[in-house]
C-alpha positions in Angstrom: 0.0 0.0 0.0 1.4 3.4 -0.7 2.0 5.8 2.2 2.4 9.5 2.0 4.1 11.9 4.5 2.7 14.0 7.1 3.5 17.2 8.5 4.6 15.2 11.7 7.0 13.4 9.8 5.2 10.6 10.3 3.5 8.1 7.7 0.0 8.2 7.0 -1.4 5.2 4.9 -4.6 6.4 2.4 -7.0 4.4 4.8 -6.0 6.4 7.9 -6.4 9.7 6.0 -9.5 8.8 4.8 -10.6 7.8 8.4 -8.9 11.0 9.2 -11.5 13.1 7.3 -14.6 10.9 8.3 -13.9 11.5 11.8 -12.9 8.5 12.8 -9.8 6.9 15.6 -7.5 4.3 14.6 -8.2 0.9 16.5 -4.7 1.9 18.7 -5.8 4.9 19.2 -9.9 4.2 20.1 -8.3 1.4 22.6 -5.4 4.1 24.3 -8.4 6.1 25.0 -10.7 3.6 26.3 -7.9 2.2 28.9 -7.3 5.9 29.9 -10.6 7.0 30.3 -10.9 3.8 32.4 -8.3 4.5 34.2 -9.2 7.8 35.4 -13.1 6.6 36.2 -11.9 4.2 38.6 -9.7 6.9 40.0 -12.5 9.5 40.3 -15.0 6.7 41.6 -12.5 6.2 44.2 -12.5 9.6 45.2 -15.7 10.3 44.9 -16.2 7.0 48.0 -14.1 8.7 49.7 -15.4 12.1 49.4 -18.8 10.0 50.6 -16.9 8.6 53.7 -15.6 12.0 54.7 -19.8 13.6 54.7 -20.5 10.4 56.7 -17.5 10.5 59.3 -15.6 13.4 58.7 -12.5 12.4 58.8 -9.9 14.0 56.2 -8.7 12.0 53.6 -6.2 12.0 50.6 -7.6 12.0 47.4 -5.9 10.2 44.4 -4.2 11.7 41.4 -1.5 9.3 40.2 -4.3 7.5 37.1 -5.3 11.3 35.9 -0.8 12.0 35.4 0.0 9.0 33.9 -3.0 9.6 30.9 -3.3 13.0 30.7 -1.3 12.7 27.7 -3.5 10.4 25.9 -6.5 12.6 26.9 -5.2 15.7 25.8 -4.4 14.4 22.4 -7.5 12.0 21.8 -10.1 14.1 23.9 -8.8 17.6 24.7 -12.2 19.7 26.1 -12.5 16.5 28.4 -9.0 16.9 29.3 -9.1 20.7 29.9 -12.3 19.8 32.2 -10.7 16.8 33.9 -6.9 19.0 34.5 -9.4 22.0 36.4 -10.8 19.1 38.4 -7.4 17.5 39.3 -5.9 21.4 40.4 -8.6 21.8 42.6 -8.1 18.4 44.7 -5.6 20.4 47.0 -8.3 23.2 47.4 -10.8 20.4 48.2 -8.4 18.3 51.0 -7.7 21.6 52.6 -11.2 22.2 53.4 -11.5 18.5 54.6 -8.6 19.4 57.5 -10.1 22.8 58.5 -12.6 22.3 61.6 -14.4 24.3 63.7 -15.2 23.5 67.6 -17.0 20.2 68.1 -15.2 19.3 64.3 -18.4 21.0 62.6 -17.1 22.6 59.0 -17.5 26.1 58.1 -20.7 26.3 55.4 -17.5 27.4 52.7 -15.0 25.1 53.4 -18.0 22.1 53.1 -19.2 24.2 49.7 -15.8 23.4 48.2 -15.9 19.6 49.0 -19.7 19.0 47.2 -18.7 21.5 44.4 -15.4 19.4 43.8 -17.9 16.4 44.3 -20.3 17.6 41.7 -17.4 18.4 39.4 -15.9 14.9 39.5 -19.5 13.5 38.7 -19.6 15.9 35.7 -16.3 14.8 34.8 -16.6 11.5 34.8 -19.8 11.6 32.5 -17.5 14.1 30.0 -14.6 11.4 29.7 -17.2 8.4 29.1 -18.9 10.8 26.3 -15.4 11.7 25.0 -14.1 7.6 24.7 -18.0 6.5 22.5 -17.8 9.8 20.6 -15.8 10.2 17.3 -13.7 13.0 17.0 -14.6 15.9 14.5 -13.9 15.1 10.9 -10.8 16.8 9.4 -13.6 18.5 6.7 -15.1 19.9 10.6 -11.9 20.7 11.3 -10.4 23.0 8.4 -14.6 24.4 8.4 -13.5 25.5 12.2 -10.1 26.8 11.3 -11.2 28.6 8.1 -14.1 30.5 10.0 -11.8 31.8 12.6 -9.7 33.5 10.3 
């Protein structure tokens, strides 16, 4: 099969450019995205019980990250707007934890600090919801693509 060049120096076979322009993943690509959106739901699943441990005992705890850095790559190149939601979610875990520590006398929470917890809560849930969209989704087609960037211009 003949292959021509890309502007990545890479090599893109006919079929993949055609996909390319339908709006369609290679099978490596589809499955890279599928194990890293899984990856991260189990993550944020995980958080979000332990987010639901801390309402019923409220005891602190540490929330998990180390799924979301080791695919944010993949996710910013295969599904980028649920990447840019999922990196805002992951800054604000510090925000959230601090407000876990804080107490008040008798450990009762201040109304802001227990705000931040079920807004992070209600993010993750969003989140989560935006990455499973973003895996069973096909990306735009490269004719959606230069329609976009010509538009802009």
């Amino acid at each position: 099969m003949q292959q021509m060049y890309t502007d990545t120096c890479g090599r893109m076979t006919y079929v993949e450019l055609l996909a390319f322009f339908r709006g369609r993943r290679s099978a490596a690509d589809q499955a890279e995205l599928d194990a890293a959106v899984a990856a991260v739901d189990r993550e944020l699943a995980a958080n979000l019980e332990l987010t639901t441990m801390f309402d019923q005992t409220r005891q602190a705890f540490v929330l998990e990250n180390g799924q979301f850095a080791i695919h944010a790559e993949t996710l910013r190149r295969l599904a980028p707007a649920a990447h840019a939601e999922a990196a805002a979610l992951y800054a604000g875990i510090v925000e959230a934890e601090l407000a876990m520590e804080r107490r008040g006398p008798a450990n009762s929470m201040a109304d802001a600090d227990r705000a931040i917890v079920e807004t992070w809560e209600g993010d993750a849930r969003h989140v989560q919801r935006r990455l499973r969209v973003a895996a069973s989704t096909a990306p735009p087609s490269g004719w959606d693509r230069l329609r976009a960037r010509l538009s802009v211009r």
